[in-house]
mmCIF file as gemmi writes it, N, C-alpha and C atoms, coordinates in Angstrom:
data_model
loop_
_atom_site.group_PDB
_atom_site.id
_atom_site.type_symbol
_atom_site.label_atom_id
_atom_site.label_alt_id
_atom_site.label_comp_id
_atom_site.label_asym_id
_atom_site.label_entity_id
_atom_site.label_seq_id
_atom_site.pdbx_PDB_ins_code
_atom_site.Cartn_x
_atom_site.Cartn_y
_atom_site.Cartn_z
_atom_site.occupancy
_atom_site.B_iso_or_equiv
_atom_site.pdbx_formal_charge
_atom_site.auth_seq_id
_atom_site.auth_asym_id
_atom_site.pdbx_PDB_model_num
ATOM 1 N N . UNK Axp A 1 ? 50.664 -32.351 -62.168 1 0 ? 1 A 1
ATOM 2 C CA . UNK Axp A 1 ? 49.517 -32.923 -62.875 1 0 ? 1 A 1
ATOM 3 C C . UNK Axp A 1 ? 48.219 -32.401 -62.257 1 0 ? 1 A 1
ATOM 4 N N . UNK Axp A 2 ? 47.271 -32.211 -63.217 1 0 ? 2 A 1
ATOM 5 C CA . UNK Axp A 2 ? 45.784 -31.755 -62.196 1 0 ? 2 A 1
ATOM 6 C C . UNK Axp A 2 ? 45.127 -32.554 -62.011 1 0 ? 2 A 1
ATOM 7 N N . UNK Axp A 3 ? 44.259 -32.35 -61.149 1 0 ? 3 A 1
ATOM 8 C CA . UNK Axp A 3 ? 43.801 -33.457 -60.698 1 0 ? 3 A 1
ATOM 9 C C . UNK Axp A 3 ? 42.252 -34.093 -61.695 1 0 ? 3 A 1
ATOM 10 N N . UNK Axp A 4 ? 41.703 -34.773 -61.057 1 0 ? 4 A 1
ATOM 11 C CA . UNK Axp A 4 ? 40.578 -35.661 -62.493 1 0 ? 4 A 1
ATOM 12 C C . UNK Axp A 4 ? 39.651 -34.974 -61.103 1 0 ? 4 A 1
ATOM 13 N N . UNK Axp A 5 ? 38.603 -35.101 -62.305 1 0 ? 5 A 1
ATOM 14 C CA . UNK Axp A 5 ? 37.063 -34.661 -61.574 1 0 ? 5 A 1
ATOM 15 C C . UNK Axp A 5 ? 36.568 -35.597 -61.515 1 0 ? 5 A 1
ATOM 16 N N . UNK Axp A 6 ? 35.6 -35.828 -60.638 1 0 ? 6 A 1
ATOM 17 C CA . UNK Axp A 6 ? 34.598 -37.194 -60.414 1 0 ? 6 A 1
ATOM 18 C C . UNK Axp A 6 ? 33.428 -36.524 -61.209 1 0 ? 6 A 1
ATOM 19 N N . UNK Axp A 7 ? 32.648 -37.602 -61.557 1 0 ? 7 A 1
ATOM 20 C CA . UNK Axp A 7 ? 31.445 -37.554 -62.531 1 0 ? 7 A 1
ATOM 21 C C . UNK Axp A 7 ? 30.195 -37.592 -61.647 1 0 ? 7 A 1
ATOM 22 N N . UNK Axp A 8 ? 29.862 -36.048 -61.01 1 0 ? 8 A 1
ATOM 23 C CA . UNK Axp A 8 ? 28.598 -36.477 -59.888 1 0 ? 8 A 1
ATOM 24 C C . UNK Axp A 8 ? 28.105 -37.082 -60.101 1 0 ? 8 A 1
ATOM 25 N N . UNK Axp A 9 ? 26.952 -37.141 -61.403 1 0 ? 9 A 1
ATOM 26 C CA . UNK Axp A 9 ? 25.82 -37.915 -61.371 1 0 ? 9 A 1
ATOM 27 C C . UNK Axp A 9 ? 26.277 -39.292 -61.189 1 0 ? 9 A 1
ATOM 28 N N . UNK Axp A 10 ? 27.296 -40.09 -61.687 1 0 ? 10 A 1
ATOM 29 C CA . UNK Axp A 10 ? 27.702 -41.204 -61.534 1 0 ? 10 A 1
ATOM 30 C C . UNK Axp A 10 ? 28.202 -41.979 -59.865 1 0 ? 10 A 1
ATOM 31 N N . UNK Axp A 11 ? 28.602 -40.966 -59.305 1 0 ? 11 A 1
ATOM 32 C CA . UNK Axp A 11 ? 29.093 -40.768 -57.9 1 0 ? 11 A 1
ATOM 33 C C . UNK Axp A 11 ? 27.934 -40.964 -57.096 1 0 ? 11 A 1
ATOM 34 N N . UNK Axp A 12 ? 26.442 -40.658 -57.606 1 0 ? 12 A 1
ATOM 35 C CA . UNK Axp A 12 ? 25.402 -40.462 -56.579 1 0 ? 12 A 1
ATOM 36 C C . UNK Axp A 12 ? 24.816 -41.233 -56.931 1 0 ? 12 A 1
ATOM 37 N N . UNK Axp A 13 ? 25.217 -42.353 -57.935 1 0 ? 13 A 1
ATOM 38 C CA . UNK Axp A 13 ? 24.592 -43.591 -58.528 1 0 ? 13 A 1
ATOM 39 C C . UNK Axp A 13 ? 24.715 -44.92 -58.297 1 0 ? 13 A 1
ATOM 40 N N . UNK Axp A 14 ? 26.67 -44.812 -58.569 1 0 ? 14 A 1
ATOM 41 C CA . UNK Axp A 14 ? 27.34 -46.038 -57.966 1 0 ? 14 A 1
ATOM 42 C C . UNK Axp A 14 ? 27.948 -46.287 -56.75 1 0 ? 14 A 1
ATOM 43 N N . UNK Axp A 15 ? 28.313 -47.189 -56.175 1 0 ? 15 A 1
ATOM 44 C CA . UNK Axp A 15 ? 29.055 -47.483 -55.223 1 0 ? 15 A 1
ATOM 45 C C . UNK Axp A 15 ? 30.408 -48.348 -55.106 1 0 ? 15 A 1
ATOM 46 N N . UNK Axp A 16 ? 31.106 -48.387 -54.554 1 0 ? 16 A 1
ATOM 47 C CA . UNK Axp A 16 ? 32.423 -48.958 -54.922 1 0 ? 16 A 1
ATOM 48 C C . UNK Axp A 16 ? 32.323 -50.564 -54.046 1 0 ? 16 A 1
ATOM 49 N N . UNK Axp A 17 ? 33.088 -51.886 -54.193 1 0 ? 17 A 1
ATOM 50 C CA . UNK Axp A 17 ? 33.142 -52.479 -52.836 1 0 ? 17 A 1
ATOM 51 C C . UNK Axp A 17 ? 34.322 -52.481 -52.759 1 0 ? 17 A 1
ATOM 52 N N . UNK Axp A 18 ? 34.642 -53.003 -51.698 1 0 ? 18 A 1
ATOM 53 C CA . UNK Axp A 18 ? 36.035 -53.025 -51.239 1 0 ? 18 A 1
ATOM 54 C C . UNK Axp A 18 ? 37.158 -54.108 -52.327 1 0 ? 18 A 1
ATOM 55 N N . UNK Axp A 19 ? 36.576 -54.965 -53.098 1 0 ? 19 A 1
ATOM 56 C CA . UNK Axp A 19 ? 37.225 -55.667 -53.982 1 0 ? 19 A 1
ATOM 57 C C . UNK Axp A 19 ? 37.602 -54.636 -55.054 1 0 ? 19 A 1
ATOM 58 N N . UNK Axp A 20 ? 36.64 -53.251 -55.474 1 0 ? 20 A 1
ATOM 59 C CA . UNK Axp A 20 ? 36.817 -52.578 -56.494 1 0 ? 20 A 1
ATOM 60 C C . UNK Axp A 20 ? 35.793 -52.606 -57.533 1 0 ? 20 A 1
ATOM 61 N N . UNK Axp A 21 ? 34.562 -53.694 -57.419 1 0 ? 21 A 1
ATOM 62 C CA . UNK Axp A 21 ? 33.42 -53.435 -58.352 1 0 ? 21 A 1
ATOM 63 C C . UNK Axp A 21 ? 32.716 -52.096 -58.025 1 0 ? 21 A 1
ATOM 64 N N . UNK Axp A 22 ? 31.536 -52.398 -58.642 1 0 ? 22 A 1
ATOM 65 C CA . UNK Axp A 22 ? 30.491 -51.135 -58.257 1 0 ? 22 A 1
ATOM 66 C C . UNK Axp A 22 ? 29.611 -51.825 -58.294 1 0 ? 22 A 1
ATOM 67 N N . UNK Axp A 23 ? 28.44 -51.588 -57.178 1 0 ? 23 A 1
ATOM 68 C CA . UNK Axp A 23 ? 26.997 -51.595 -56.967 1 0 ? 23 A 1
ATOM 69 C C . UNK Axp A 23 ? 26.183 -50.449 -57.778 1 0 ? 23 A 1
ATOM 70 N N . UNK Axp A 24 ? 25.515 -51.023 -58.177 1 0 ? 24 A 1
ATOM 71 C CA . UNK Axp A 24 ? 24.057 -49.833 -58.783 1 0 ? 24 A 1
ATOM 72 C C . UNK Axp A 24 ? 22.988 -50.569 -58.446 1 0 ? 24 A 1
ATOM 73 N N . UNK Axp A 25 ? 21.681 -50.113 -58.47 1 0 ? 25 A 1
ATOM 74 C CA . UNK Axp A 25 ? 20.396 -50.061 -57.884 1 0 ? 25 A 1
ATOM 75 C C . UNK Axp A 25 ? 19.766 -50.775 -59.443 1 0 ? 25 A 1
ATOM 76 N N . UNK Axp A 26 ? 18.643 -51.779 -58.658 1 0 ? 26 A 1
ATOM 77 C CA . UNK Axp A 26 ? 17.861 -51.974 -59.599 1 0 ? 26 A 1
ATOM 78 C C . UNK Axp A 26 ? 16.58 -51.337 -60.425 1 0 ? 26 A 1
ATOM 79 N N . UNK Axp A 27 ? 16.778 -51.419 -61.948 1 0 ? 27 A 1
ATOM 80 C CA . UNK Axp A 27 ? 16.203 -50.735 -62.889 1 0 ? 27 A 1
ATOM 81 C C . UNK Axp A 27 ? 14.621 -51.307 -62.736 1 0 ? 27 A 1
ATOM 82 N N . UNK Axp A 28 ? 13.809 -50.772 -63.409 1 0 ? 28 A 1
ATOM 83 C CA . UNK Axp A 28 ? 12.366 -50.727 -63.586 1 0 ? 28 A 1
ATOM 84 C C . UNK Axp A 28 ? 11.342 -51.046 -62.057 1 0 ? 28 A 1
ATOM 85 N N . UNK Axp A 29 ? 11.49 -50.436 -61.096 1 0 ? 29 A 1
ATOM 86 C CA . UNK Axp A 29 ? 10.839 -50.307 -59.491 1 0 ? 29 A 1
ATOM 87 C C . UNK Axp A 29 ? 10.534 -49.093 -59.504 1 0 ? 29 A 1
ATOM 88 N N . UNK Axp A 30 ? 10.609 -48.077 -60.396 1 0 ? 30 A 1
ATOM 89 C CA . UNK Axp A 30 ? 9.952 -46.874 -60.223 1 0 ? 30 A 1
ATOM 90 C C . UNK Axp A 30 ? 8.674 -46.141 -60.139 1 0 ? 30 A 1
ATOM 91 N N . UNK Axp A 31 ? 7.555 -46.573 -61.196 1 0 ? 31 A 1
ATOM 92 C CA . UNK Axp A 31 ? 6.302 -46.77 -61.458 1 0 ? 31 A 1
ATOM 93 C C . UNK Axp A 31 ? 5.693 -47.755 -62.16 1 0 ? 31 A 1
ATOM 94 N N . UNK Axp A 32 ? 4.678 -47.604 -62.345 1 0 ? 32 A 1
ATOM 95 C CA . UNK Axp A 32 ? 3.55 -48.488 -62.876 1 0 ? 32 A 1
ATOM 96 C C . UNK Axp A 32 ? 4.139 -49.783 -62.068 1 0 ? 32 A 1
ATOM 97 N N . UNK Axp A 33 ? 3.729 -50.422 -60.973 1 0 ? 33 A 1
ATOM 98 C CA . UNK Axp A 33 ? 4.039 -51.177 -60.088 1 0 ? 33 A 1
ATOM 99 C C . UNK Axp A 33 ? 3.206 -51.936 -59.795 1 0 ? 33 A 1
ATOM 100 N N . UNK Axp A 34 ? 1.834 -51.928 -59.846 1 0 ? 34 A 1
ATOM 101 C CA . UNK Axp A 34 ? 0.358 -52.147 -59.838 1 0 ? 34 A 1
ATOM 102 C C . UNK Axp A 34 ? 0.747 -53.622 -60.487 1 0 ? 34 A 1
ATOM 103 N N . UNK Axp A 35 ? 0.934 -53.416 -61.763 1 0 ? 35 A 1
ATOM 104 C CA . UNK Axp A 35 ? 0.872 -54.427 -63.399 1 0 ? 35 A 1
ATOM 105 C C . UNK Axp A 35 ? 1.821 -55.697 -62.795 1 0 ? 35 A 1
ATOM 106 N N . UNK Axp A 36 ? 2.932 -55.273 -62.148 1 0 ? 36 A 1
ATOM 107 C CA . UNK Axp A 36 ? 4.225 -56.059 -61.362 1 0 ? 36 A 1
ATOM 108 C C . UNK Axp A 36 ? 4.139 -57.323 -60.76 1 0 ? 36 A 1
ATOM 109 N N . UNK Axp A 37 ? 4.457 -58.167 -60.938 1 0 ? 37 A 1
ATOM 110 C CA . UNK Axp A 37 ? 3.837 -59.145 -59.767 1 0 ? 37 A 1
ATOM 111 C C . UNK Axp A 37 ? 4.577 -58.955 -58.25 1 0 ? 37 A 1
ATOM 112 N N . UNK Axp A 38 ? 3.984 -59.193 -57.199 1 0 ? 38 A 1
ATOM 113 C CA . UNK Axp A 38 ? 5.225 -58.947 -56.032 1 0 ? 38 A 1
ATOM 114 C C . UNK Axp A 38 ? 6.443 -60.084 -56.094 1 0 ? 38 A 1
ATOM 115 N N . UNK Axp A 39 ? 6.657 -60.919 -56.884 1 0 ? 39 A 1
ATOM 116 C CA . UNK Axp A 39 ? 7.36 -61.675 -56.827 1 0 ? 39 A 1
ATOM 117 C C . UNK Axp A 39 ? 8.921 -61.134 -57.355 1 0 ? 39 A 1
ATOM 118 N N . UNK Axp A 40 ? 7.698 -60.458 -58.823 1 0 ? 40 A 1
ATOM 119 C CA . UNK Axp A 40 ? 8.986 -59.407 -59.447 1 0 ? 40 A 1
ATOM 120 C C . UNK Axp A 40 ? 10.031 -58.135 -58.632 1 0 ? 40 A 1
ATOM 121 N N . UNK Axp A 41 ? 8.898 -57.71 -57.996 1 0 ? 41 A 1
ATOM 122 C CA . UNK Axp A 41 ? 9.051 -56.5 -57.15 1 0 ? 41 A 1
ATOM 123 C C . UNK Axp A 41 ? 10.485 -56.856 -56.279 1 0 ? 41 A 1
ATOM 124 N N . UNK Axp A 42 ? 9.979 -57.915 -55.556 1 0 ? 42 A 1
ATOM 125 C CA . UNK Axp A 42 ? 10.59 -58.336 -54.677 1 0 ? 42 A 1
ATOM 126 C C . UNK Axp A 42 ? 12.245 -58.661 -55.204 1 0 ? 42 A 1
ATOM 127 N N . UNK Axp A 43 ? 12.233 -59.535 -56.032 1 0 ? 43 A 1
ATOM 128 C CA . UNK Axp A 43 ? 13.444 -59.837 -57.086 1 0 ? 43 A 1
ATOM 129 C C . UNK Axp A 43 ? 14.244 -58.376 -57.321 1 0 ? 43 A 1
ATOM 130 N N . UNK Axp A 44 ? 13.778 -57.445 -57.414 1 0 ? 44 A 1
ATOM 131 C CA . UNK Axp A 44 ? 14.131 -55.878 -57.908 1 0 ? 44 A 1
ATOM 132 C C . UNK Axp A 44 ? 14.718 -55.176 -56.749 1 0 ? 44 A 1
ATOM 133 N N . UNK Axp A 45 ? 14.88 -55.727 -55.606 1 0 ? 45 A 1
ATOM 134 C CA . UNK Axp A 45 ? 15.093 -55.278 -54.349 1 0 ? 45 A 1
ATOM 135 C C . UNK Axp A 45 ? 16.733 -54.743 -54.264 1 0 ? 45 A 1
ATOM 136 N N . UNK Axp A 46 ? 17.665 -54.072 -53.454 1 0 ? 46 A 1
ATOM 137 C CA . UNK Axp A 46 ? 18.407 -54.134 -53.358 1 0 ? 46 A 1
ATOM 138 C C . UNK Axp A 46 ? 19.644 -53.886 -54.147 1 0 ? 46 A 1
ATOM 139 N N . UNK Axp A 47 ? 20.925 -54.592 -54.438 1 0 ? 47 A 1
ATOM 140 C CA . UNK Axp A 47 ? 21.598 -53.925 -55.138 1 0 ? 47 A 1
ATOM 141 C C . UNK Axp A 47 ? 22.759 -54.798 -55.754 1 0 ? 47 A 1
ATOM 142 N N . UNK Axp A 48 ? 23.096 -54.597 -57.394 1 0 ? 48 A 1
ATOM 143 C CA . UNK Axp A 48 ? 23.478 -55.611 -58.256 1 0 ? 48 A 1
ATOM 144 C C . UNK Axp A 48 ? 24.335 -55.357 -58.75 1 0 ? 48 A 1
ATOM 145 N N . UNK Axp A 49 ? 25.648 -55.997 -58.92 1 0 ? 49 A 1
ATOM 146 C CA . UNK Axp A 49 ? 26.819 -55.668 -59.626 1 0 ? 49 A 1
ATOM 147 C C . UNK Axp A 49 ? 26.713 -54.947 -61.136 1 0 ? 49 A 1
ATOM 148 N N . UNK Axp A 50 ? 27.659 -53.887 -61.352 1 0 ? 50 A 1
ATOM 149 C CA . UNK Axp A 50 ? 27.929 -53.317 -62.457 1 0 ? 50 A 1
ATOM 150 C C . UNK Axp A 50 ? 28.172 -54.397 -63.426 1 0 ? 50 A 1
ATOM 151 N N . UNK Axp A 51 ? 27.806 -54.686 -64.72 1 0 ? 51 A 1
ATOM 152 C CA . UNK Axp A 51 ? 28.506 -55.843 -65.897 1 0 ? 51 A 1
ATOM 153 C C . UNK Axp A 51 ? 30.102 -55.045 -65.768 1 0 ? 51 A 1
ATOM 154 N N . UNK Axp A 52 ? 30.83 -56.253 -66.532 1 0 ? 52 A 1
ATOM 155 C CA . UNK Axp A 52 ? 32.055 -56.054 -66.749 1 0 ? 52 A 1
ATOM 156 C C . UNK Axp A 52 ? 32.654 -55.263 -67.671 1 0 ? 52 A 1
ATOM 157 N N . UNK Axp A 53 ? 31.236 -54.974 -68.734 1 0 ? 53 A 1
ATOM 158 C CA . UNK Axp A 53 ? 31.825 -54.316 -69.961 1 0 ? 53 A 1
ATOM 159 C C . UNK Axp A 53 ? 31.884 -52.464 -69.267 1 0 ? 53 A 1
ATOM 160 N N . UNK Axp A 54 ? 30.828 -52.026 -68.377 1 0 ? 54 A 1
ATOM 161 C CA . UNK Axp A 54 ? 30.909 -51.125 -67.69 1 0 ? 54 A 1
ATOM 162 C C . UNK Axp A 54 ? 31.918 -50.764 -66.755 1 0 ? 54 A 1
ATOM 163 N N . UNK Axp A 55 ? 32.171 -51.918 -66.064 1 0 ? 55 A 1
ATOM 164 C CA . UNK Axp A 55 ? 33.436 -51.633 -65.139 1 0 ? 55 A 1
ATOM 165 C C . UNK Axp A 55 ? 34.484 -50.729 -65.41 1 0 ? 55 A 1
ATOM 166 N N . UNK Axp A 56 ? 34.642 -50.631 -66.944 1 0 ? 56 A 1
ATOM 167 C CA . UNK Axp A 56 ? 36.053 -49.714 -67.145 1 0 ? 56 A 1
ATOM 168 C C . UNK Axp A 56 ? 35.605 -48.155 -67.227 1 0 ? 56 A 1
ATOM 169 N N . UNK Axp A 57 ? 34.262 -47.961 -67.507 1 0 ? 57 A 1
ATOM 170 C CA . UNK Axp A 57 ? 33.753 -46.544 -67.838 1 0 ? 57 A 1
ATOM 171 C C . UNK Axp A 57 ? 33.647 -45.992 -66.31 1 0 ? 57 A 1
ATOM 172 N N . UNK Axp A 58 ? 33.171 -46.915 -65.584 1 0 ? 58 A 1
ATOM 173 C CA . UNK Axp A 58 ? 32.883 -46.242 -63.838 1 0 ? 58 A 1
ATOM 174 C C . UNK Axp A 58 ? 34.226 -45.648 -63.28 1 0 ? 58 A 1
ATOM 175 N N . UNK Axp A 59 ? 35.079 -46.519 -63.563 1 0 ? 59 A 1
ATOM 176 C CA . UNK Axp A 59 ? 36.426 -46.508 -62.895 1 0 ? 59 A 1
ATOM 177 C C . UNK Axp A 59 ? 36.902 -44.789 -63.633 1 0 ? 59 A 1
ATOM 178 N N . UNK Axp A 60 ? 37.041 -44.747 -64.998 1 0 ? 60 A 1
ATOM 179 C CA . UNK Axp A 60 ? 37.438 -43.084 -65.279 1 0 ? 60 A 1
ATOM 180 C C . UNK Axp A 60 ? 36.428 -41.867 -64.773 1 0 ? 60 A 1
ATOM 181 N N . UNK Axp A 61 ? 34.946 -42.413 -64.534 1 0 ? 61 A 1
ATOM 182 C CA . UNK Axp A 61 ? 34.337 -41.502 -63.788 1 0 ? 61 A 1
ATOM 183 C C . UNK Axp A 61 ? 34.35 -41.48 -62.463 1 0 ? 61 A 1
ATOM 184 N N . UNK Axp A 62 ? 34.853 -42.531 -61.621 1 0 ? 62 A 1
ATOM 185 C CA . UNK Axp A 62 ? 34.751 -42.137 -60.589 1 0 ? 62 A 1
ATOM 186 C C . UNK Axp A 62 ? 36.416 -42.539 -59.92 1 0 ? 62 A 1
ATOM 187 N N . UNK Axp A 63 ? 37.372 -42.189 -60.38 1 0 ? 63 A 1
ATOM 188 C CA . UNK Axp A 63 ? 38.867 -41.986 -60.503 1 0 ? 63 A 1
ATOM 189 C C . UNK Axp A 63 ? 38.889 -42.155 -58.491 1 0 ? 63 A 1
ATOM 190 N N . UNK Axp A 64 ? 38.727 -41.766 -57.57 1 0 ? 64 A 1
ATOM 191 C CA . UNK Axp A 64 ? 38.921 -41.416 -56.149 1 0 ? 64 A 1
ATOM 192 C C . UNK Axp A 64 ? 37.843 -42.098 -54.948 1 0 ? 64 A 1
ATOM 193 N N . UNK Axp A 65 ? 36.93 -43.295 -55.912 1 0 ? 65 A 1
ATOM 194 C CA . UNK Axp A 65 ? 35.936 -43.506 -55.009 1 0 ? 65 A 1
ATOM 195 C C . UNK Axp A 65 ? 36.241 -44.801 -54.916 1 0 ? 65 A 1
């Protein structure tokens, strides 16, 4: 059998935990930050489980991680 390719961009995106979810990074902290309140900012910090409906798409892209 050959082997499956991992999906870089996805690989340099997500993270696995040891239960088997994935971590990804929170969306809209990139620019226009000014407008933001720091409360928001702050809330945006860090790093948030994949939804469940995603869970199955990560797993065929990232087959070894």
């Amino acid at each position: 059998m050959p082997k499956l390719k991992t999906h870089k961009g996805a690989s340099k995106r997500f993270k696995r935990t040891a239960s088997g979810k994935f971590l990804r990074g929170s969306a809209f902290k990139r620019h226009i930050l000014t407008s933001k309140t720091t409360k928001r900012k702050r809330g945006l910090r860090g790093t948030v489980l994949v939804s469940a409906q995603d869970q199955g798409k990560l797993e065929l892209m990232l087959p070894y991680k």
